[in-house]
CHARMM-style PDB file with segment names, atoms N, HN, CA, C and O in Angstrom:
ATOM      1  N   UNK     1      26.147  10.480 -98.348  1.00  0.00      PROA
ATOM      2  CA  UNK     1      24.827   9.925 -98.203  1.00  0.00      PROA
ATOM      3  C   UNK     1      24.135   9.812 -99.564  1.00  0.00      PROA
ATOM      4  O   UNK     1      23.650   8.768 -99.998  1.00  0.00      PROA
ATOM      5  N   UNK     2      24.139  11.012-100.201  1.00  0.00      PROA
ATOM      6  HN  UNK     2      24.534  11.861 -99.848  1.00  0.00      PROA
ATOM      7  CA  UNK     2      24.046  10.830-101.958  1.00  0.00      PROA
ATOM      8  C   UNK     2      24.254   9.432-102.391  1.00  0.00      PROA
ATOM      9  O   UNK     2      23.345   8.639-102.638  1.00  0.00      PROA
ATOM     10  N   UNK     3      25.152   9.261-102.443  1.00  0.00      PROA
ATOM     11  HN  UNK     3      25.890   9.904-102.242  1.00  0.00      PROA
ATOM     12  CA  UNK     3      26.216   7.952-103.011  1.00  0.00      PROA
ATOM     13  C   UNK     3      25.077   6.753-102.495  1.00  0.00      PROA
ATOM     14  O   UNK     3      24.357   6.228-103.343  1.00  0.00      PROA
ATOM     15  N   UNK     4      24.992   6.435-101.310  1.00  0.00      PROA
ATOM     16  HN  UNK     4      25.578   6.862-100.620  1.00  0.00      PROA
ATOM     17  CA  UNK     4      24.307   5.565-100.493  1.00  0.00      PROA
ATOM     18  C   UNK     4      23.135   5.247-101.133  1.00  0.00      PROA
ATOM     19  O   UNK     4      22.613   4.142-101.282  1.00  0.00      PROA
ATOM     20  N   UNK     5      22.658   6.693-101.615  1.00  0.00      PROA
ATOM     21  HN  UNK     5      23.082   7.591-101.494  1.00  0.00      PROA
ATOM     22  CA  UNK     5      21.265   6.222-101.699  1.00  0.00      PROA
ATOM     23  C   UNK     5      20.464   6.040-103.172  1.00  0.00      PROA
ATOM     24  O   UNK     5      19.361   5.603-103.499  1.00  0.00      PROA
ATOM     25  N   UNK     6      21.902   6.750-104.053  1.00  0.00      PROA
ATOM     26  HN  UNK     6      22.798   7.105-103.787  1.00  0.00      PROA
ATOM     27  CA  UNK     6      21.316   6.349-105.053  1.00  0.00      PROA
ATOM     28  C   UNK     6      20.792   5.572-106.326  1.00  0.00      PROA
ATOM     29  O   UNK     6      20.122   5.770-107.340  1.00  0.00      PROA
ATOM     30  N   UNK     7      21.570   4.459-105.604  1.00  0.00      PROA
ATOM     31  HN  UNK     7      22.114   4.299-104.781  1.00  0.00      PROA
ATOM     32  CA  UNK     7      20.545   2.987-106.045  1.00  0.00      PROA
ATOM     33  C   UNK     7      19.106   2.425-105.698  1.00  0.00      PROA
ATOM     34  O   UNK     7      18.244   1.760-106.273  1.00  0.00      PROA
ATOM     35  N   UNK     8      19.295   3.074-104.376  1.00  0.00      PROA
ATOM     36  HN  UNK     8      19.995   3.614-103.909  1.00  0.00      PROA
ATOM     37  CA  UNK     8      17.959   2.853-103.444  1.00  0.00      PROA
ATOM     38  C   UNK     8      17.037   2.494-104.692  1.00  0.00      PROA
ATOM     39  O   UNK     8      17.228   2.890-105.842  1.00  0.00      PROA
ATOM     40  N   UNK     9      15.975   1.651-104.246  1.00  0.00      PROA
ATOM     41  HN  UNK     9      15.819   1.329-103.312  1.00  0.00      PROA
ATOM     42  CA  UNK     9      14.495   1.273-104.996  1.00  0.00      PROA
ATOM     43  C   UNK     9      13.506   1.313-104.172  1.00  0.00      PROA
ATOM     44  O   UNK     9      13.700   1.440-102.964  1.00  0.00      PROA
ATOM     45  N   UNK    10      12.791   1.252-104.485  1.00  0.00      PROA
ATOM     46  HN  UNK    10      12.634   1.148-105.467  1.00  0.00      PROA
ATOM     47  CA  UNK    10      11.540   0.665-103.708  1.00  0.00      PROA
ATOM     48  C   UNK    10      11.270  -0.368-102.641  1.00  0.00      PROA
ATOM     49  O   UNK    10      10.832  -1.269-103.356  1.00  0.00      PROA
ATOM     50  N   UNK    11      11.235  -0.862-101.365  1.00  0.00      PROA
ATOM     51  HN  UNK    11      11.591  -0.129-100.785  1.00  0.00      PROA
ATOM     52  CA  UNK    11      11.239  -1.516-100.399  1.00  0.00      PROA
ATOM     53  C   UNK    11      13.089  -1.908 -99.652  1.00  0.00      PROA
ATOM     54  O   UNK    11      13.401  -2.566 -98.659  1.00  0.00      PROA
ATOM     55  N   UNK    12      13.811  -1.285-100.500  1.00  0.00      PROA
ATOM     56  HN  UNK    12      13.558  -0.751-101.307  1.00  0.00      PROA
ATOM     57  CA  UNK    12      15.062  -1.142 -99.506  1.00  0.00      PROA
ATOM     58  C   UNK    12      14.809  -0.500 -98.172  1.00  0.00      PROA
ATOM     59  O   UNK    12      13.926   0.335 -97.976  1.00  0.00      PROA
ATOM     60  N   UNK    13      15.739  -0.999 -97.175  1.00  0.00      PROA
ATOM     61  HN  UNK    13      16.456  -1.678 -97.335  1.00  0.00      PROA
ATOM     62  CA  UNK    13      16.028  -0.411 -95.913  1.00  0.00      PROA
ATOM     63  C   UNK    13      17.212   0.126 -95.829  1.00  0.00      PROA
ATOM     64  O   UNK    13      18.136  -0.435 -96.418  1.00  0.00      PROA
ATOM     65  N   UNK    14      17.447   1.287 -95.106  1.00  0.00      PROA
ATOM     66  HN  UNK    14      16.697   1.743 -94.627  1.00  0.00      PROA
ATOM     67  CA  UNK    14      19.215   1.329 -94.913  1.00  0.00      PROA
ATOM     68  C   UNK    14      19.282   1.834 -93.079  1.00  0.00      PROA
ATOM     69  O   UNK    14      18.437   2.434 -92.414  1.00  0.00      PROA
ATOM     70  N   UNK    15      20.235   1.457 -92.804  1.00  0.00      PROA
ATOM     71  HN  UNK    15      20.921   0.970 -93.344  1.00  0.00      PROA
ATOM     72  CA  UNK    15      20.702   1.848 -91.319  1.00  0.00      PROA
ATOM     73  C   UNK    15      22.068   2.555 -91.336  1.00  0.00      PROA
ATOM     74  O   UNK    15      23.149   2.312 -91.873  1.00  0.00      PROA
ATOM     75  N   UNK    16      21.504   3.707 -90.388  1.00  0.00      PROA
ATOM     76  HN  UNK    16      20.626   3.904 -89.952  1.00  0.00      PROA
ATOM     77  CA  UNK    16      22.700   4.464 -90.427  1.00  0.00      PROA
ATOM     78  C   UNK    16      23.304   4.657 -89.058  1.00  0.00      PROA
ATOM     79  O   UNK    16      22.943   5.603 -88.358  1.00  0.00      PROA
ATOM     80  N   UNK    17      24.372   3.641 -88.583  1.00  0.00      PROA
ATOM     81  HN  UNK    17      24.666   2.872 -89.152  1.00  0.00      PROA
ATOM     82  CA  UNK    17      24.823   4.005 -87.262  1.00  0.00      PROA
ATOM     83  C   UNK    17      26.098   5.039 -87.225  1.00  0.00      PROA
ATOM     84  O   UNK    17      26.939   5.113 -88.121  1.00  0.00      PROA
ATOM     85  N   UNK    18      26.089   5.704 -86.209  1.00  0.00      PROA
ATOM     86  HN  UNK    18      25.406   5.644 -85.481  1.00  0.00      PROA
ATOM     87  CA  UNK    18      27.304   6.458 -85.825  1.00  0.00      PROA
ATOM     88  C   UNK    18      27.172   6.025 -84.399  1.00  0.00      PROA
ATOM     89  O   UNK    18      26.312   5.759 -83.559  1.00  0.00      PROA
ATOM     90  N   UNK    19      29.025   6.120 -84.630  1.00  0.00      PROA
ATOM     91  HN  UNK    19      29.723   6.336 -85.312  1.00  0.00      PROA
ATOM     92  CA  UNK    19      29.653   6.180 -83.247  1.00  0.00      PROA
ATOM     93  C   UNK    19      30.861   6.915 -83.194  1.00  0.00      PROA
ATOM     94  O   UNK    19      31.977   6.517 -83.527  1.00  0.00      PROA
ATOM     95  N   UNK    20      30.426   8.419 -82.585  1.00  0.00      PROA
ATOM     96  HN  UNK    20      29.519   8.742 -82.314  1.00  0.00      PROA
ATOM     97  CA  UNK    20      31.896   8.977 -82.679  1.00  0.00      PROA
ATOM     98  C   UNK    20      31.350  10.388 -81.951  1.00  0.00      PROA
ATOM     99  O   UNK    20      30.442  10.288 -81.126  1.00  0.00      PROA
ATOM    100  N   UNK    21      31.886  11.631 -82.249  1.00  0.00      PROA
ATOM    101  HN  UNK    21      32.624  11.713 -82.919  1.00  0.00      PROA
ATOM    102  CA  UNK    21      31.804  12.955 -81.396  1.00  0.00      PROA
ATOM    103  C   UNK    21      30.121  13.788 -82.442  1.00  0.00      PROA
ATOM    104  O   UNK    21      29.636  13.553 -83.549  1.00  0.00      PROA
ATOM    105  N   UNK    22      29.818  14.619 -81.479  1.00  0.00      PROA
ATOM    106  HN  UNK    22      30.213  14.810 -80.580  1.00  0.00      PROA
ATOM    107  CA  UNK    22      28.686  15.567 -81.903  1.00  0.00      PROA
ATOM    108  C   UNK    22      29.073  16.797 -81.289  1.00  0.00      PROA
ATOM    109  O   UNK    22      30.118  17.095 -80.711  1.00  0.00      PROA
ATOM    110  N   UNK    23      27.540  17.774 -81.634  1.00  0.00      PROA
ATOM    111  HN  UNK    23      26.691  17.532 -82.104  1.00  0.00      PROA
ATOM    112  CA  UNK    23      28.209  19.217 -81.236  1.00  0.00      PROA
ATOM    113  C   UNK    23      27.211  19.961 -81.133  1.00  0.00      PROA
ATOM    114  O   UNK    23      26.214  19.462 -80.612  1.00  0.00      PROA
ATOM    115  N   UNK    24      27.156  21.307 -81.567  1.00  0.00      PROA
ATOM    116  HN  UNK    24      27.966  21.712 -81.991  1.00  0.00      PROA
ATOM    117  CA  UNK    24      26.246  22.352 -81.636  1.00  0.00      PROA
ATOM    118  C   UNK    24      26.551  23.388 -82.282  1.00  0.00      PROA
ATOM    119  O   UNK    24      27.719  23.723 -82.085  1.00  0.00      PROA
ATOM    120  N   UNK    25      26.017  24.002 -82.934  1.00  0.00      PROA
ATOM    121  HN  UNK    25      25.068  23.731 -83.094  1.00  0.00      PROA
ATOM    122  CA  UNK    25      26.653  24.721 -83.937  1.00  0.00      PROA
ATOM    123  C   UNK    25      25.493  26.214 -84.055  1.00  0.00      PROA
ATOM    124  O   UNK    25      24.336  25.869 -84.295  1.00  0.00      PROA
ATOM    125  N   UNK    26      25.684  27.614 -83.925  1.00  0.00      PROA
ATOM    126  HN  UNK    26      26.624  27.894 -83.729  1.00  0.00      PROA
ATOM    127  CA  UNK    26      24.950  28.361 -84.305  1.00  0.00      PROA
ATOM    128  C   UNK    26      23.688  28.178 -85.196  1.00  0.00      PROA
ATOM    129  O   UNK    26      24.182  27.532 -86.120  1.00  0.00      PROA
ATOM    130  N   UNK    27      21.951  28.383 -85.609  1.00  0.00      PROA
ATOM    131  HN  UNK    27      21.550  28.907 -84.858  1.00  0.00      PROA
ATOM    132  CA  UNK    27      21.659  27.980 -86.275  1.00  0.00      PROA
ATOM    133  C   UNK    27      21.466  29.456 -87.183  1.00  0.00      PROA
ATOM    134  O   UNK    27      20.763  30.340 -86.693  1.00  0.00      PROA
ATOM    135  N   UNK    28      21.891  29.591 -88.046  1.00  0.00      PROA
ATOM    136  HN  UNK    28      22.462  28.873 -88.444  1.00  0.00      PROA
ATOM    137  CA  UNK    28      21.927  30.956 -89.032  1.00  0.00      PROA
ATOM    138  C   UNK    28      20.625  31.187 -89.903  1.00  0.00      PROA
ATOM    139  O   UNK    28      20.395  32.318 -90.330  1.00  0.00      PROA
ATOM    140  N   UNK    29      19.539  29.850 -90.245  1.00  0.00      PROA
ATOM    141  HN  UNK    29      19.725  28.931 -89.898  1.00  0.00      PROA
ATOM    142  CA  UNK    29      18.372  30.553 -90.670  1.00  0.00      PROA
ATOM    143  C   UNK    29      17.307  30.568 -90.335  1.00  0.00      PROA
ATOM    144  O   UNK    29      16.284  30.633 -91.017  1.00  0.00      PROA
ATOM    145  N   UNK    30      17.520  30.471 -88.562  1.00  0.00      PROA
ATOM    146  HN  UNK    30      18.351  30.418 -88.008  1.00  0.00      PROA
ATOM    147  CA  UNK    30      16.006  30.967 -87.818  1.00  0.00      PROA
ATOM    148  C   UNK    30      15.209  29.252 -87.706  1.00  0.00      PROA
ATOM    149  O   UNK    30      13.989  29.199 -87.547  1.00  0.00      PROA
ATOM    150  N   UNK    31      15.822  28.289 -87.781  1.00  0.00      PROA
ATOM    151  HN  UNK    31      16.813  28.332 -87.911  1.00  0.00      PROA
ATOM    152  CA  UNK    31      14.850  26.966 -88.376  1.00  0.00      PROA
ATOM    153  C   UNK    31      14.973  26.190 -86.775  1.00  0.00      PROA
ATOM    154  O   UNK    31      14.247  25.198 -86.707  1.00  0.00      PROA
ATOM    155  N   UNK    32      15.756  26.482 -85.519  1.00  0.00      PROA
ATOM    156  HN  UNK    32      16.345  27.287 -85.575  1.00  0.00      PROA
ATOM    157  CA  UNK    32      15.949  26.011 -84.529  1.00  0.00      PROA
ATOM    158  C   UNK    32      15.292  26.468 -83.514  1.00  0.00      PROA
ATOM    159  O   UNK    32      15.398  27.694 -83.531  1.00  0.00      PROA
ATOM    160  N   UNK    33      14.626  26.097 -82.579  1.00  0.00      PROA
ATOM    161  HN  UNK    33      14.539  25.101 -82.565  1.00  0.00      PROA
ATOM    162  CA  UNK    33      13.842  27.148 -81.368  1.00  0.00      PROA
ATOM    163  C   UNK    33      14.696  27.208 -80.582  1.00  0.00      PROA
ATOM    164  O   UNK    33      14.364  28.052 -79.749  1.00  0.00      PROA
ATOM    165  N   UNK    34      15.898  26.674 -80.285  1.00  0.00      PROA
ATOM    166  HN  UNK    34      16.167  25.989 -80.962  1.00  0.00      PROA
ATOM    167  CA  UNK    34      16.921  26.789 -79.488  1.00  0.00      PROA
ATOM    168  C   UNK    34      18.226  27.395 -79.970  1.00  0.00      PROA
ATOM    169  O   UNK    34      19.365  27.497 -79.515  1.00  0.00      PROA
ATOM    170  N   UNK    35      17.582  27.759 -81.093  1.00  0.00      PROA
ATOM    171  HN  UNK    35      16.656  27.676 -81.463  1.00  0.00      PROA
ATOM    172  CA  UNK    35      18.965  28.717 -82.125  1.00  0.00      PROA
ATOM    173  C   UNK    35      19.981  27.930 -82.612  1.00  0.00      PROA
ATOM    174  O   UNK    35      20.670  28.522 -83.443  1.00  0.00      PROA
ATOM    175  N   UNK    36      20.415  26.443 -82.307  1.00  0.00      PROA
ATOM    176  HN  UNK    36      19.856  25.962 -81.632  1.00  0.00      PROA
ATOM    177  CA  UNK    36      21.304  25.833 -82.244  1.00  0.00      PROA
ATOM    178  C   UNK    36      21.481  24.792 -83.590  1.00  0.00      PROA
ATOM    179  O   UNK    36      20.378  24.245 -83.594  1.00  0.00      PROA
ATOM    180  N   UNK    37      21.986  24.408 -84.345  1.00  0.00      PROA
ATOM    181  HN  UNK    37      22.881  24.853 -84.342  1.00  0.00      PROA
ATOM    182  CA  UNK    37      22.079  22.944 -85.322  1.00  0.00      PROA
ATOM    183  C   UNK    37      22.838  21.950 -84.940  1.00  0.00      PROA
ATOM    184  O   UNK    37      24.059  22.065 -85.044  1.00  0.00      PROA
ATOM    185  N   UNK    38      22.314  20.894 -84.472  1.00  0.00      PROA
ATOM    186  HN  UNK    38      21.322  20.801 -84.387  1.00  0.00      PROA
ATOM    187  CA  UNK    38      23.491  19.346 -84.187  1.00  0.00      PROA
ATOM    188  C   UNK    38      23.790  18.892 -85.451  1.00  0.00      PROA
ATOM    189  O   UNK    38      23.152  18.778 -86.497  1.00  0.00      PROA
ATOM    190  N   UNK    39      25.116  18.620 -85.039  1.00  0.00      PROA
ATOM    191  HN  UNK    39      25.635  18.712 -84.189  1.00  0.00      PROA
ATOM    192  CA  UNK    39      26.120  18.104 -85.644  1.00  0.00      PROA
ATOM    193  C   UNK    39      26.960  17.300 -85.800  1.00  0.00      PROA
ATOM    194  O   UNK    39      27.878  17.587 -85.032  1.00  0.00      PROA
ATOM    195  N   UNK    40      27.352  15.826 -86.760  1.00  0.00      PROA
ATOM    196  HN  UNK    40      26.607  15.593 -87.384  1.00  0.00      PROA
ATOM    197  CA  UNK    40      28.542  14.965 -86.072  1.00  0.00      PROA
ATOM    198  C   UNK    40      29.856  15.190 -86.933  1.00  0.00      PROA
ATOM    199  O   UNK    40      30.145  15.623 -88.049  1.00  0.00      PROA
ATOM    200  N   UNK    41      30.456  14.698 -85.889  1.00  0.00      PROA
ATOM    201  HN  UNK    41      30.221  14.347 -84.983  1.00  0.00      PROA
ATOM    202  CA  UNK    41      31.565  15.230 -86.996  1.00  0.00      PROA
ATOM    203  C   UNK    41      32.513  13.980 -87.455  1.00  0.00      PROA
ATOM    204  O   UNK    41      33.002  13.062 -86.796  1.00  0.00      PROA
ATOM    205  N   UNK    42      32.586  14.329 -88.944  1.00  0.00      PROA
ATOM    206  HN  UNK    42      32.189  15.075 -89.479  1.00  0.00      PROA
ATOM    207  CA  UNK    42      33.035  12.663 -89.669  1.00  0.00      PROA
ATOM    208  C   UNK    42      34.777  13.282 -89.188  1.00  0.00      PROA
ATOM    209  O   UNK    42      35.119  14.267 -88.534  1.00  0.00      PROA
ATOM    210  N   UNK    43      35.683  12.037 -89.952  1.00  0.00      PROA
ATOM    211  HN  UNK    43      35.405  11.236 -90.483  1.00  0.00      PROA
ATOM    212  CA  UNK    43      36.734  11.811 -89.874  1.00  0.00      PROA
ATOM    213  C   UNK    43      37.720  12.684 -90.100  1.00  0.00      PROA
ATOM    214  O   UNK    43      38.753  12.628 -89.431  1.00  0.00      PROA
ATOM    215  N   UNK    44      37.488  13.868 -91.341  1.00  0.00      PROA
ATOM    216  HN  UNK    44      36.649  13.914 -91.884  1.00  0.00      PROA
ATOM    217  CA  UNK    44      37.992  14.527 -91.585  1.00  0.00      PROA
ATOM    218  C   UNK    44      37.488  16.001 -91.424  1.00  0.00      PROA
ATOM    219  O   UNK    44      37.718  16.868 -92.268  1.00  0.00      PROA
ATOM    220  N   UNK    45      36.540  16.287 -89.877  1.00  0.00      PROA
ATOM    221  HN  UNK    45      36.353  15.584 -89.192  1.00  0.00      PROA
ATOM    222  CA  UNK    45      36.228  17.467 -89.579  1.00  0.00      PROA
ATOM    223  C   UNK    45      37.032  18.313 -89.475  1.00  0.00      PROA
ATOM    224  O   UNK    45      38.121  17.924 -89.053  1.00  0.00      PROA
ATOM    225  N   UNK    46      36.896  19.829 -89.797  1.00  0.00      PROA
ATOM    226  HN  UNK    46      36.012  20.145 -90.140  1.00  0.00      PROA
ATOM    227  CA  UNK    46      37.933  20.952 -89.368  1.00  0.00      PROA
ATOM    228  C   UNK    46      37.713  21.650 -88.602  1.00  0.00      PROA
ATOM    229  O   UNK    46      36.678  22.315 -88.565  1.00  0.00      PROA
ATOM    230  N   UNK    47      38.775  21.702 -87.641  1.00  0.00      PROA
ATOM    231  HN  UNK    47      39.616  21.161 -87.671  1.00  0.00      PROA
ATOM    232  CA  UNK    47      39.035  22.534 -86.270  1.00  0.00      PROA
ATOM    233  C   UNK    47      39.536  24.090 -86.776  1.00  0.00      PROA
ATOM    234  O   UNK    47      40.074  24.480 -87.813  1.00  0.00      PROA
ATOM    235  N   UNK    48      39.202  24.611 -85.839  1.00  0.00      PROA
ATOM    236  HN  UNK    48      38.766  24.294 -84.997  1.00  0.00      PROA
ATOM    237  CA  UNK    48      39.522  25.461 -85.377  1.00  0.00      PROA
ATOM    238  C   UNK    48      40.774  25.752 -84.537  1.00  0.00      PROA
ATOM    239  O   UNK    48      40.622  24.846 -83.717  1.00  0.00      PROA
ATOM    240  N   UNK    49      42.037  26.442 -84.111  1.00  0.00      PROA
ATOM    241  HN  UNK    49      42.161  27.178 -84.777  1.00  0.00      PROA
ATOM    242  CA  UNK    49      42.687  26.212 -82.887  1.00  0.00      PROA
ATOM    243  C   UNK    49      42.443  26.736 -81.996  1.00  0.00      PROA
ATOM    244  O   UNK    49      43.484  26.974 -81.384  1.00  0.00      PROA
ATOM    245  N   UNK    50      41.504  27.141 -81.446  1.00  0.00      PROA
ATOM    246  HN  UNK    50      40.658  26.948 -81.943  1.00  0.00      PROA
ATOM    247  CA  UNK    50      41.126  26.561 -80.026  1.00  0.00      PROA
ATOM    248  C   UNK    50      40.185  25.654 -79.909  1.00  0.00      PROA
ATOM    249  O   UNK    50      39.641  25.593 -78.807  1.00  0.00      PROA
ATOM    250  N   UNK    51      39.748  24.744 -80.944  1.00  0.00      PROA
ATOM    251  HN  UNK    51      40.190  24.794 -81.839  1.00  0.00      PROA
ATOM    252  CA  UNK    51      39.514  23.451 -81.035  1.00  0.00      PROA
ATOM    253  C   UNK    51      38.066  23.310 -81.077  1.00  0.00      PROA
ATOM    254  O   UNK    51      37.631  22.236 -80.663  1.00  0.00      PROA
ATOM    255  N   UNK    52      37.121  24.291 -81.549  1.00  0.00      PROA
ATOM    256  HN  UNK    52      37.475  25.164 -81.886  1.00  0.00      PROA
ATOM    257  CA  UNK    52      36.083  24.137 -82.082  1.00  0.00      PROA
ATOM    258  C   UNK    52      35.752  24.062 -83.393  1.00  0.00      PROA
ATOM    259  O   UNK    52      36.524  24.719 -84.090  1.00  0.00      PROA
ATOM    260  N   UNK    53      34.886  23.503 -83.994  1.00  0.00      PROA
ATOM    261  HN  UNK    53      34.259  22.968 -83.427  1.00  0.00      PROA
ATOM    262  CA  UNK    53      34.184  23.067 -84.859  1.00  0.00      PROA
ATOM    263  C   UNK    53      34.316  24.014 -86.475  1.00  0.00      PROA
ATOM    264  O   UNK    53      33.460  24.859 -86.740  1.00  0.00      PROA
ATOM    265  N   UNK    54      35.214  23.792 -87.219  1.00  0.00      PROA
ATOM    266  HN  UNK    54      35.909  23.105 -87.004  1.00  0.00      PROA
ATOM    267  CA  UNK    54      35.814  25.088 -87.789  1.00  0.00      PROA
ATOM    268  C   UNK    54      34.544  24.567 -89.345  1.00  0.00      PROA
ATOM    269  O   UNK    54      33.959  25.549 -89.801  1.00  0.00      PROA
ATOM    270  N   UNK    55      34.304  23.643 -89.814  1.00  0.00      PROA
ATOM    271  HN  UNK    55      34.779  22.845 -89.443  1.00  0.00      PROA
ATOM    272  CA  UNK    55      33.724  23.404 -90.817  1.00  0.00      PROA
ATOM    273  C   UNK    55      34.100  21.547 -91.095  1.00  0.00      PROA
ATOM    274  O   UNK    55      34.692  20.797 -90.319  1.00  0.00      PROA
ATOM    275  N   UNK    56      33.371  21.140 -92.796  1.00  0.00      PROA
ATOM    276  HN  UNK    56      32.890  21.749 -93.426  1.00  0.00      PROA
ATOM    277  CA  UNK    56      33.305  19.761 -92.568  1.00  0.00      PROA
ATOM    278  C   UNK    56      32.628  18.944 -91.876  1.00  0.00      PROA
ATOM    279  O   UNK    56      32.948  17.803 -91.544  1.00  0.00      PROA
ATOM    280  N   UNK    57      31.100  19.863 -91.506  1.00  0.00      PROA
ATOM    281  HN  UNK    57      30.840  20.790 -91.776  1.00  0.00      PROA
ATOM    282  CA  UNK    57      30.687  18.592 -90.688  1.00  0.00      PROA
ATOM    283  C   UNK    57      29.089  18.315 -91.305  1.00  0.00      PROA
ATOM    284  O   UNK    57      28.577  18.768 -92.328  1.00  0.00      PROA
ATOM    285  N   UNK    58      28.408  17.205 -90.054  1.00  0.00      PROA
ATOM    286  HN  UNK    58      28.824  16.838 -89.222  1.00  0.00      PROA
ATOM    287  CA  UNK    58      27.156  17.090 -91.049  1.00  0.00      PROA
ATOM    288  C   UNK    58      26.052  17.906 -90.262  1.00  0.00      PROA
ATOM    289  O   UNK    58      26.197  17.949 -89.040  1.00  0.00      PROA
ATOM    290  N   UNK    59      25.317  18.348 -90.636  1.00  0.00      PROA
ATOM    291  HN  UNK    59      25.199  18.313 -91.629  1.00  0.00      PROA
ATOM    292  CA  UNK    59      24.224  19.148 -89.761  1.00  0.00      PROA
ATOM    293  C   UNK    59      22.973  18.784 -89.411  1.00  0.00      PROA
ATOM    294  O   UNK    59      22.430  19.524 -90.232  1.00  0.00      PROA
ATOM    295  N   UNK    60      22.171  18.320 -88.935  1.00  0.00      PROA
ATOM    296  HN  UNK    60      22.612  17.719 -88.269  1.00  0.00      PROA
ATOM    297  CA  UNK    60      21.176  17.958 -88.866  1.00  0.00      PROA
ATOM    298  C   UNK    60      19.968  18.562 -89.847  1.00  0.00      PROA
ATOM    299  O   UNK    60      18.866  18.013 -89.819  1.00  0.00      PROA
ATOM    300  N   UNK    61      20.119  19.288 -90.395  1.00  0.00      PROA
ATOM    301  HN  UNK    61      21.014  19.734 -90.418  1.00  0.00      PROA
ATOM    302  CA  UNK    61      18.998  19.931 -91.064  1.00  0.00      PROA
ATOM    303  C   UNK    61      19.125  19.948 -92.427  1.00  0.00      PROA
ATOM    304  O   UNK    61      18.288  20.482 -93.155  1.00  0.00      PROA
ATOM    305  N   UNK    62      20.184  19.362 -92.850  1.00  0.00      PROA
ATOM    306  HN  UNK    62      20.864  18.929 -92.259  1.00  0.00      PROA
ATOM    307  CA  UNK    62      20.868  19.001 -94.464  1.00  0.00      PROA
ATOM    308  C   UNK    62      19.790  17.874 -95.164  1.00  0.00      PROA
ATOM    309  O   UNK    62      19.710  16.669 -94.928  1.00  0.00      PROA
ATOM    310  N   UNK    63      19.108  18.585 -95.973  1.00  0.00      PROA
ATOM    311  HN  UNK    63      19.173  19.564 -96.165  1.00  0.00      PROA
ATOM    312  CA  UNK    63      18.048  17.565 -96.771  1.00  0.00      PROA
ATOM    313  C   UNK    63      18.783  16.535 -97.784  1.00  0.00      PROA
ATOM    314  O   UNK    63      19.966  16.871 -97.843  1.00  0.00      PROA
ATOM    315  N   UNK    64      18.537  15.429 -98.589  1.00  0.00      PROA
ATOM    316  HN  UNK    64      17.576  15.155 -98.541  1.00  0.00      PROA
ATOM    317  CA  UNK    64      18.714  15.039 -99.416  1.00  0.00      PROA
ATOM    318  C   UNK    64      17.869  14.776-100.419  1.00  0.00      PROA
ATOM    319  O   UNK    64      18.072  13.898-101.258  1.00  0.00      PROA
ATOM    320  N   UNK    65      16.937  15.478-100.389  1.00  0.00      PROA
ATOM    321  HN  UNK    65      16.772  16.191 -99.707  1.00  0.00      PROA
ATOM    322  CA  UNK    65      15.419  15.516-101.053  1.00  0.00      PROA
ATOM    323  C   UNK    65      14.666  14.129-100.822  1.00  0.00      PROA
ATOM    324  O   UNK    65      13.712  13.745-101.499  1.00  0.00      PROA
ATOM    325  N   UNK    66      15.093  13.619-100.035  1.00  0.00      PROA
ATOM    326  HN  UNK    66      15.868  13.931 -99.485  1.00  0.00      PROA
ATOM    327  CA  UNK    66      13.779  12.349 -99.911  1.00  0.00      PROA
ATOM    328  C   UNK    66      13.307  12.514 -98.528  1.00  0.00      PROA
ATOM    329  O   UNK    66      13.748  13.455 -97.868  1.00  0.00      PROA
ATOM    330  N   UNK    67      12.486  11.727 -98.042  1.00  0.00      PROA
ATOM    331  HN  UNK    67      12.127  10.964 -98.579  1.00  0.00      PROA
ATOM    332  CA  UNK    67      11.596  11.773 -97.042  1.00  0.00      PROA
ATOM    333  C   UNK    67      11.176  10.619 -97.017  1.00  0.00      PROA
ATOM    334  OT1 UNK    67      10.319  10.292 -96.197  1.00  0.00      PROA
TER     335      UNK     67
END
């Protein structure tokens, strides 16, 4: 997303679609009222074997310093 954005200027738009799997993930610093962080998981997510969510993914709460 870095990459994406850092040409960005002033009056650009960008759209970001996904289409693929999500999740839920423990939330570890208290920032969820449901304790939980969503998550999608890109192409090269890592499992776990019994097939949960081992690392590699994106989290919902991952800033990129803009707003």
């Amino acid at each position: 997303m870095r990459n994406l954005l850092e040409g960005a200027q002033a009056g650009d738009h960008f759209v970001f679609h996904f289409s693929g799997h999500g999740d839920q993930v423990p939330n570890l610093d208290g920032t969820e009222d449901d304790g939980l962080d969503e998550i999608i998981w890109p192409v090269d997510v890592e499992l776990a074997p019994d097939g949960t969510v081992a690392g590699n993914f994106i989290k919902d709460d991952v800033s990129l310093g803009t707003q």
